[in-house]
Kinemage of the C-alpha trace (Angstrom):
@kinemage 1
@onewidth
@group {chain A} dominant
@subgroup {mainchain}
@vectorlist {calphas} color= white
{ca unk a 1} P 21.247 -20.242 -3.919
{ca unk a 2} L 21.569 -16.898 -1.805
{ca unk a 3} L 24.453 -15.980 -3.740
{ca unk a 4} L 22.731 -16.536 -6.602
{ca unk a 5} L 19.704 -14.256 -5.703
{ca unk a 6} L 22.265 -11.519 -4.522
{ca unk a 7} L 23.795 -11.456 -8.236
{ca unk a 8} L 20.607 -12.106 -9.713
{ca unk a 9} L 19.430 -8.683 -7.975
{ca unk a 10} L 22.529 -6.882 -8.857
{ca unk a 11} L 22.257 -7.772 -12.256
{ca unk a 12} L 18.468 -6.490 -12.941
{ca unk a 13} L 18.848 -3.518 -10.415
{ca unk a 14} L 21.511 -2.573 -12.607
{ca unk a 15} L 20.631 -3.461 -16.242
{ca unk a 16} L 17.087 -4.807 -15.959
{ca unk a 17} L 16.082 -7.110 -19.421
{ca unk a 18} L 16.793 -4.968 -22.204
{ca unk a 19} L 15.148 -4.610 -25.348
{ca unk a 20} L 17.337 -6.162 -27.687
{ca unk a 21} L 17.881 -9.150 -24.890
{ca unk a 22} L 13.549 -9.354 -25.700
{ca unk a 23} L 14.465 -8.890 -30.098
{ca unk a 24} L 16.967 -11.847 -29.776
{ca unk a 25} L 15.894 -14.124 -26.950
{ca unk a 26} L 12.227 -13.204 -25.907
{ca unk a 27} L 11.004 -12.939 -22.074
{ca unk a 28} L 9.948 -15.833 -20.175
{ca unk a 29} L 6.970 -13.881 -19.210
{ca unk a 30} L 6.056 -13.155 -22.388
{ca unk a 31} L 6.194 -17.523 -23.169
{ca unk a 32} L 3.890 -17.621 -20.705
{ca unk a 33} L 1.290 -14.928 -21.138
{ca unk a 34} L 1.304 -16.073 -24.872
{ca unk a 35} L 0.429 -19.690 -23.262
{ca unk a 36} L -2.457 -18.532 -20.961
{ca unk a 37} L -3.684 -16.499 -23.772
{ca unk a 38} L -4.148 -19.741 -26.245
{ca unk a 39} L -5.910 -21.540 -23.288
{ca unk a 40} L -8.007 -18.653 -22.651
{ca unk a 41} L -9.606 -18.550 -26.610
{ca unk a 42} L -9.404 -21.951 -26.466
{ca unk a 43} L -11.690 -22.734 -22.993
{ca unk a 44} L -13.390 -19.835 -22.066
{ca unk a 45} L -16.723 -20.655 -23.541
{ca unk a 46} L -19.975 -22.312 -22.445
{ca unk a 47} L -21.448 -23.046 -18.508
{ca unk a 48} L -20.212 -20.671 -15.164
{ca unk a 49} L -19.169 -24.127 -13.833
{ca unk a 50} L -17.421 -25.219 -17.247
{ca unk a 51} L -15.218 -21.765 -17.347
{ca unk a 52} L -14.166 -21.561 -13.774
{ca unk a 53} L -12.964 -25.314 -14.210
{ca unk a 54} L -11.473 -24.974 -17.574
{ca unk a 55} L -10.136 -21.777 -16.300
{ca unk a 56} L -8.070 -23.558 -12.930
{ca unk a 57} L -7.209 -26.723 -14.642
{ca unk a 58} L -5.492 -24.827 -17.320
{ca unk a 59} L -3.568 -22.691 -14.710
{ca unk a 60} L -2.732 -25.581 -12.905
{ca unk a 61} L -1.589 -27.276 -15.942
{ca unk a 62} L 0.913 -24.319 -16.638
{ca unk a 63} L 1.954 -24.460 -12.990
{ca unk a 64} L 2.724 -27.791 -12.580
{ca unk a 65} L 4.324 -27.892 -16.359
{ca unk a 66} L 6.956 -24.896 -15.238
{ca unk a 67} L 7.278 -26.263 -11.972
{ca unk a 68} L 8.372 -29.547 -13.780
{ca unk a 69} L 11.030 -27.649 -15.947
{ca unk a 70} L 12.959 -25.777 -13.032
{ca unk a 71} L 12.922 -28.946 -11.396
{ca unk a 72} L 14.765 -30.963 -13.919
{ca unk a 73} L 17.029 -27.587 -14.782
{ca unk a 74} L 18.174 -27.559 -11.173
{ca unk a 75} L 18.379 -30.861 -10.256
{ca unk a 76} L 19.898 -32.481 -13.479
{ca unk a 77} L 21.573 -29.543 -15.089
{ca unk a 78} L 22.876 -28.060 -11.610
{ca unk a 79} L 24.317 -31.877 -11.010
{ca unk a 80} L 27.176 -31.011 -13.317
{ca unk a 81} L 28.446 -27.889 -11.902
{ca unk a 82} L 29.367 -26.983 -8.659
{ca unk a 83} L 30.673 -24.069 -7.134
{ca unk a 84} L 31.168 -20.080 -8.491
{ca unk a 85} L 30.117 -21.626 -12.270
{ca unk a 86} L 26.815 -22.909 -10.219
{ca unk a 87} L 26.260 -19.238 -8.586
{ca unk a 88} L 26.754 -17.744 -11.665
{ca unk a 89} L 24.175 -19.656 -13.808
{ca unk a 90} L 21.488 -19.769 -11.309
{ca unk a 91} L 21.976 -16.449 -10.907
{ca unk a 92} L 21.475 -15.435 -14.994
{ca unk a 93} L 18.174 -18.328 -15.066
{ca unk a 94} L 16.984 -16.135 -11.818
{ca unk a 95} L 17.446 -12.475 -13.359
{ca unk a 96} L 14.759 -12.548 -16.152
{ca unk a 97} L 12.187 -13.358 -13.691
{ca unk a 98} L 12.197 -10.128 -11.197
{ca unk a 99} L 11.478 -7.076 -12.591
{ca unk a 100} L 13.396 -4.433 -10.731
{ca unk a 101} L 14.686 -1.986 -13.153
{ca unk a 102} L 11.190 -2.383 -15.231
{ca unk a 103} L 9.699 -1.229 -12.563
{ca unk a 104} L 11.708 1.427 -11.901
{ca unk a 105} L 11.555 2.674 -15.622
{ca unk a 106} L 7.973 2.534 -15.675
{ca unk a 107} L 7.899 4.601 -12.424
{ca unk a 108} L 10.110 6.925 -13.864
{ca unk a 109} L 7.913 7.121 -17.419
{ca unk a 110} L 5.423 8.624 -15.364
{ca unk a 111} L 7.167 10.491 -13.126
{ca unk a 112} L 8.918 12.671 -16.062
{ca unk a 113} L 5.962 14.072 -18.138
{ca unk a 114} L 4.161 14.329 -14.744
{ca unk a 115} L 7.374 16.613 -13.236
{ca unk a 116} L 6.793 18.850 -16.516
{ca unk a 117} L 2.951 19.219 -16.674
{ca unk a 118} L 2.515 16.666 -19.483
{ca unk a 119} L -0.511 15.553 -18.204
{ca unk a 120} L -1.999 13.027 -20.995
{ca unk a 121} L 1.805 12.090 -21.466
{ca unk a 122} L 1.720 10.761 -18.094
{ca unk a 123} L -1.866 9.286 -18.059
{ca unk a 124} L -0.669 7.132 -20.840
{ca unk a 125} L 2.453 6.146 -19.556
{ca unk a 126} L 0.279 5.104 -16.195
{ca unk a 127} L -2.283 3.405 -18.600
{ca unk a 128} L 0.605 0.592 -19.595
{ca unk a 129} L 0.508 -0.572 -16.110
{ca unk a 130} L -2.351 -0.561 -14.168
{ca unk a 131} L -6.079 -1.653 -15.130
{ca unk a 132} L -8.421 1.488 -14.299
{ca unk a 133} L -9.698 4.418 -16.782
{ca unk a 134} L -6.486 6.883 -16.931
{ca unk a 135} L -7.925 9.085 -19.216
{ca unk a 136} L -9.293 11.723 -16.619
{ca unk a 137} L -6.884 11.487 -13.687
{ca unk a 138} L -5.582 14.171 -12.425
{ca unk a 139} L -1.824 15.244 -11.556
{ca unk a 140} L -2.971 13.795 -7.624
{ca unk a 141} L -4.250 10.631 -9.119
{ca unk a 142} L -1.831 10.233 -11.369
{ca unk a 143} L 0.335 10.459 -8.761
{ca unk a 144} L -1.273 7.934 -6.251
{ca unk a 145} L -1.963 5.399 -9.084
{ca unk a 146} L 1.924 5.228 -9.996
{ca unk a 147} L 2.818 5.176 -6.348
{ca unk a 148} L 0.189 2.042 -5.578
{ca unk a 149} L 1.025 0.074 -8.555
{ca unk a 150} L 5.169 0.356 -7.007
{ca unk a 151} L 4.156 -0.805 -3.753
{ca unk a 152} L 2.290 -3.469 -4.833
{ca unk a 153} L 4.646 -4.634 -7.435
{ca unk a 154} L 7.180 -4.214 -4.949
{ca unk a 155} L 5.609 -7.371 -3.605
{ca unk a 156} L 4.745 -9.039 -6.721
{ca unk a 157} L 7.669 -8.332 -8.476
{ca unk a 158} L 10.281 -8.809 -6.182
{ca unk a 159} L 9.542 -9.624 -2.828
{ca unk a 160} L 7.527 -12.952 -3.511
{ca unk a 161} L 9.585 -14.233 -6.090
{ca unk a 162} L 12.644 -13.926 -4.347
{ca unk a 163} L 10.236 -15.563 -1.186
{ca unk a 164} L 8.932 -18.225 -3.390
{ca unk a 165} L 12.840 -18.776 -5.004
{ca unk a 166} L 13.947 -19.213 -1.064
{ca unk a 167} L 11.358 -21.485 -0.235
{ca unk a 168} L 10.901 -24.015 -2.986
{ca unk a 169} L 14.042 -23.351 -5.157
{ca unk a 170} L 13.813 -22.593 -8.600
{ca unk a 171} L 10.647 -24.456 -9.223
{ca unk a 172} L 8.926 -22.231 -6.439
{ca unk a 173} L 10.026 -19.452 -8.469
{ca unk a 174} L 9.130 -20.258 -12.154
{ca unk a 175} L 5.379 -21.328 -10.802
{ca unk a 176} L 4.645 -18.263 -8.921
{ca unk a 177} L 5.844 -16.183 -12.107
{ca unk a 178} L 2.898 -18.608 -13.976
{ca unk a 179} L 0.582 -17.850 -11.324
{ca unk a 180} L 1.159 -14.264 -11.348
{ca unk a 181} L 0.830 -13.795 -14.705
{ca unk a 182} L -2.057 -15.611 -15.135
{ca unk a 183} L -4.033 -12.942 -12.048
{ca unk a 184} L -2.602 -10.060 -14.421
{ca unk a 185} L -4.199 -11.579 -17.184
{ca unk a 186} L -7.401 -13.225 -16.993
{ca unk a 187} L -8.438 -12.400 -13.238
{ca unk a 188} L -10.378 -10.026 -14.253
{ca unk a 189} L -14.077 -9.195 -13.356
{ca unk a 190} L -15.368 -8.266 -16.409
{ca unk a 191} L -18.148 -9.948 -18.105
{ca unk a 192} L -15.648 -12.589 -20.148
{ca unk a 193} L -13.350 -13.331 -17.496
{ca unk a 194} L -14.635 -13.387 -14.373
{ca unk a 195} L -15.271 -16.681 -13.950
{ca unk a 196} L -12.675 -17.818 -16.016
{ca unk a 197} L -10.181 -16.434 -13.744
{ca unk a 198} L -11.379 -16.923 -11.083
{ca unk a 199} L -9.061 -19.856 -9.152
{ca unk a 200} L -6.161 -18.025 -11.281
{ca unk a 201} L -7.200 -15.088 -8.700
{ca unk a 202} L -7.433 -17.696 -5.566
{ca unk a 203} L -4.306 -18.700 -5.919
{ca unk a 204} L -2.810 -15.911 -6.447
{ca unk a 205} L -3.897 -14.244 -3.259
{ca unk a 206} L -2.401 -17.557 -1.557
{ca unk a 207} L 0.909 -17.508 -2.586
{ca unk a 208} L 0.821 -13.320 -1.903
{ca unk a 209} L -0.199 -13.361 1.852
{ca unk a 210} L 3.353 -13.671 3.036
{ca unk a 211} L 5.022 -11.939 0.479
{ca unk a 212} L 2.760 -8.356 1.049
{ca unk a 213} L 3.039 -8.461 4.371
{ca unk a 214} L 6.678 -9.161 4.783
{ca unk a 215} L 7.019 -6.286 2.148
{ca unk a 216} L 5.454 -4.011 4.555
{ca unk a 217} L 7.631 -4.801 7.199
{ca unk a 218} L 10.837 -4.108 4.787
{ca unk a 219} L 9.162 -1.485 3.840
{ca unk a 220} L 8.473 0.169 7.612
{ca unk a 221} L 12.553 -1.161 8.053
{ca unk a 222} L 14.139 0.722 5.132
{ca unk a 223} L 12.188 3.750 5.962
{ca unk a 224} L 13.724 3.169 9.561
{ca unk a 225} L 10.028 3.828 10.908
{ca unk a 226} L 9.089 -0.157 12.336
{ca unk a 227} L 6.428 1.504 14.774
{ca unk a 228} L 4.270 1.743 12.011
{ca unk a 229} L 3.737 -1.568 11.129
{ca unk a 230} L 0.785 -1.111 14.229
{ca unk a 231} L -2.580 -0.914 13.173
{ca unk a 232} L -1.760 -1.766 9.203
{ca unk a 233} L -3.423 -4.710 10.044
{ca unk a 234} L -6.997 -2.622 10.218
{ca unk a 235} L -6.419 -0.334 7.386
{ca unk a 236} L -4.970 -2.987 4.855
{ca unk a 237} L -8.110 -5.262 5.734
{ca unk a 238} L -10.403 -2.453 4.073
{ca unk a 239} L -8.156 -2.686 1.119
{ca unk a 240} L -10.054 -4.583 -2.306
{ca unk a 241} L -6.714 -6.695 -2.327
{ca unk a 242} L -6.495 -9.554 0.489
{ca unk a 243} L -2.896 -8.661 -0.149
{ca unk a 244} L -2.075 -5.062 -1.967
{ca unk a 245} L -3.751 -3.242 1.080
{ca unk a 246} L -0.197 -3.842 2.998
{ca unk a 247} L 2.562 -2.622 1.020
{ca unk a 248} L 0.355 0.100 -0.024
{ca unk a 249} L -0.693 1.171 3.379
{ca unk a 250} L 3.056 0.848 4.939
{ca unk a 251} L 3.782 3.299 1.666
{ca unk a 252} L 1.187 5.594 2.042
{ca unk a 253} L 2.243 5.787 6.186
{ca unk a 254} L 5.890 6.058 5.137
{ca unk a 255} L 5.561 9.283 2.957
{ca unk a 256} L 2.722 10.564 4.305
{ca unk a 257} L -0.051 10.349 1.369
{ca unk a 258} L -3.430 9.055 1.323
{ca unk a 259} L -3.680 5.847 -0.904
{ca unk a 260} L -6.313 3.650 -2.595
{ca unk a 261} L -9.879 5.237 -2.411
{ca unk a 262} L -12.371 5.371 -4.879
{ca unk a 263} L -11.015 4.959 -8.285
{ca unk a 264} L -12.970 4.556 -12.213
{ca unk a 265} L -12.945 0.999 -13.517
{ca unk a 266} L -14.775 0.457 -16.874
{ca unk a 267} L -16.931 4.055 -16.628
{ca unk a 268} L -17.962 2.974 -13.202
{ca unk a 269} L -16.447 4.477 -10.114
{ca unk a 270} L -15.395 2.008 -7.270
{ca unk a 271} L -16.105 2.708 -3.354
{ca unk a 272} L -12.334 1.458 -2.663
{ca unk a 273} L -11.495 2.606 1.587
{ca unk a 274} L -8.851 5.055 1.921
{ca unk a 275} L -5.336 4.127 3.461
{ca unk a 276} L -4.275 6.290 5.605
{ca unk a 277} L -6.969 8.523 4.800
{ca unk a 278} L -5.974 11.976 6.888
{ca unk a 279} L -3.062 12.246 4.595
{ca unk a 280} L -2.374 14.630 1.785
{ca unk a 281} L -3.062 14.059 -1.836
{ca unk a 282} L 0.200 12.221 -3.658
{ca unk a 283} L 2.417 14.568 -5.952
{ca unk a 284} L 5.168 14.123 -8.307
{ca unk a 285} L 7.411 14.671 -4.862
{ca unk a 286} L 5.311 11.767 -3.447
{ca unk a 287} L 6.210 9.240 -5.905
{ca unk a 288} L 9.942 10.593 -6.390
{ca unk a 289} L 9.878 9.380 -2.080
{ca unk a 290} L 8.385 6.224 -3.143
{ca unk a 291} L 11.004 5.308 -5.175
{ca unk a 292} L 13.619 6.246 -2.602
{ca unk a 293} L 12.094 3.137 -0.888
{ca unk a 294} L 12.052 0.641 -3.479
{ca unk a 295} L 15.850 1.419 -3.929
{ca unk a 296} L 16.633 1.323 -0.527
{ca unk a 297} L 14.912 -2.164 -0.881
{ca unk a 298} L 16.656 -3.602 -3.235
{ca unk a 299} L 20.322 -2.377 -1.997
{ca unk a 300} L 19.259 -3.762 1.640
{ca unk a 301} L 18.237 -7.330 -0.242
{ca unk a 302} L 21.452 -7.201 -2.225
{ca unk a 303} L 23.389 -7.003 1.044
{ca unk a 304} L 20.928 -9.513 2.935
{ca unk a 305} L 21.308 -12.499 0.513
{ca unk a 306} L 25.055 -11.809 0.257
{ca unk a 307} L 25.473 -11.742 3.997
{ca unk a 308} L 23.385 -15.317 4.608
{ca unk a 309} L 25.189 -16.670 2.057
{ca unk a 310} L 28.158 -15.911 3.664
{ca unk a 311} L 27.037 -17.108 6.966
{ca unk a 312} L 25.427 -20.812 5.690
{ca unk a 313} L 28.040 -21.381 2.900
């Protein structure tokens, strides 16, 4: 298995899922956000009580049915091969499920217009990934949004799966993909989703806690600065996230930017804390630092997994 996650990161660090992989074969995130969608039309009517149960039971259904699959892939597919041919197929069933070099491209989306004064260039580009009103932010915001959404999807997008992969195996990895996707999609707390998604949003922040905070600490490691990890435990606690305030506020420590704060959601402003709040504003420089991070990251897990799987081979 560690071998398998060190190829597995190789392999999306250095190609990601392409396009035409997504023509020809699809996305196993995409299977499941289309199956979350059909419950959601299908349940998410009548009684507070009705939607909020409709609303877990149908994650859990989702869970438990992925779950099921990676269990029978890995332990009657996997029962026929042993060895490098075992590595090597793990490792491709693995790589569709992180999202390395997505996020890095969708980083880098922003960070290009924003680099050349394209302003509503980059506010769009920022609008594909994160949920608040882009269409006034300015090159500071712009510039903290992109940065946040890295950090935290530095956690949800690598860090936890690759936890959740360690822990349980494949099926730990295909059902935190299902819960994640499911918080992204219908945790929500507008007027039609709110309590529909609302155990979709408990469990996510369960399966998170370790993940975010062990991101913060590879995060304080890589940027060879582990004295900083003191006092996050304050500053991420005033965070809206049980979970994001961490790798945010290791982030926003690391480069030395102010993070989070008040932010427009739905033509209402939010009174979100700062992190690290005696910082500067973030720039395009800010989130071209950022990014130095994430790589570091993912070469030190690359390394990591293949070094433990040498030692317990």
């Amino acid at each position: 298995m560690l071998y398998a996650l060190c190829l597995a990161i190789f392999i999306d660090y250095a190609v990601g899922w392409p396009n035409r992989f997504i023509s020809f074969l699809g996305h196993p995130v995409i299977f499941i956000g289309k199956a979350i969608s059909w419950f959601e039309k299908k349940l998410n009517y009548g009684s507070k009580r009705r939607k909020v149960l409709c609303g877990g039971c149908s994650t859990i259904f989702l869970i438990a049915m992925f779950y099921s699959l990676a269990f029978f892939i890995e332990k009657y597919i996997f029962a026929y091969t042993d060895g490098w041919i075992t590595v090597v197929t793990m490792a491709i069933i693995i790589w569709p499920w992180l999202a390395i070099k997505s996020m890095h491209i969708h980083i880098s989306n922003i960070l290009v217009p924003l680099s050349n004064h394209k302003i509503e260039e980059a506010r769009y580009e920022l609008s594909m990934i994160v949920g608040r009103n882009t269409a006034n932010l300015d090159e500071n915001e712009i510039s903290r949004s992109a940065i946040e959404s890295l950090a935290e999807n530095t956690s949800d997008g690598v860090i936890a799966p690759l936890f959740w992969c360690v822990v349980l195996g494949l099926p730990g990895l295909f059902a935190y993909k299902v819960i994640n996707t499911a918080d992204s999609m219908i945790a929500y707390k507008s007027e039609r989703l709110k309590d529909y998604g609302l155990l979709a949003a408990k469990i996510d922040d369960v399966v998170n806690y370790i993940p975010a905070r062990l991101t913060a600490v590879l995060y304080s490691l890589v940027g060879l600065a582990p004295n900083k990890i003191r006092g996050l435990r304050h500053e991420a606690n005033l965070h809206r996230s049980p979970n994001a305030g961490w790798p945010e506020g290791m982030v926003a420590r690391l480069i030395d930017v102010k993070l989070s704060g008040p932010r427009a959601y739905n033509d209402s402003l939010s009174n979100d804390a700062w992190l690290n709040e005696s910082a500067p504003d973030a720039t395009p420089v800010s989130i071209v630092k950022a990014l130095n991070l994430f790589h570091r990251i993912v070469v030190m897990l690359i390394f990591l997994f293949f070094i433990l799987g040498t030692i317990f081979i």
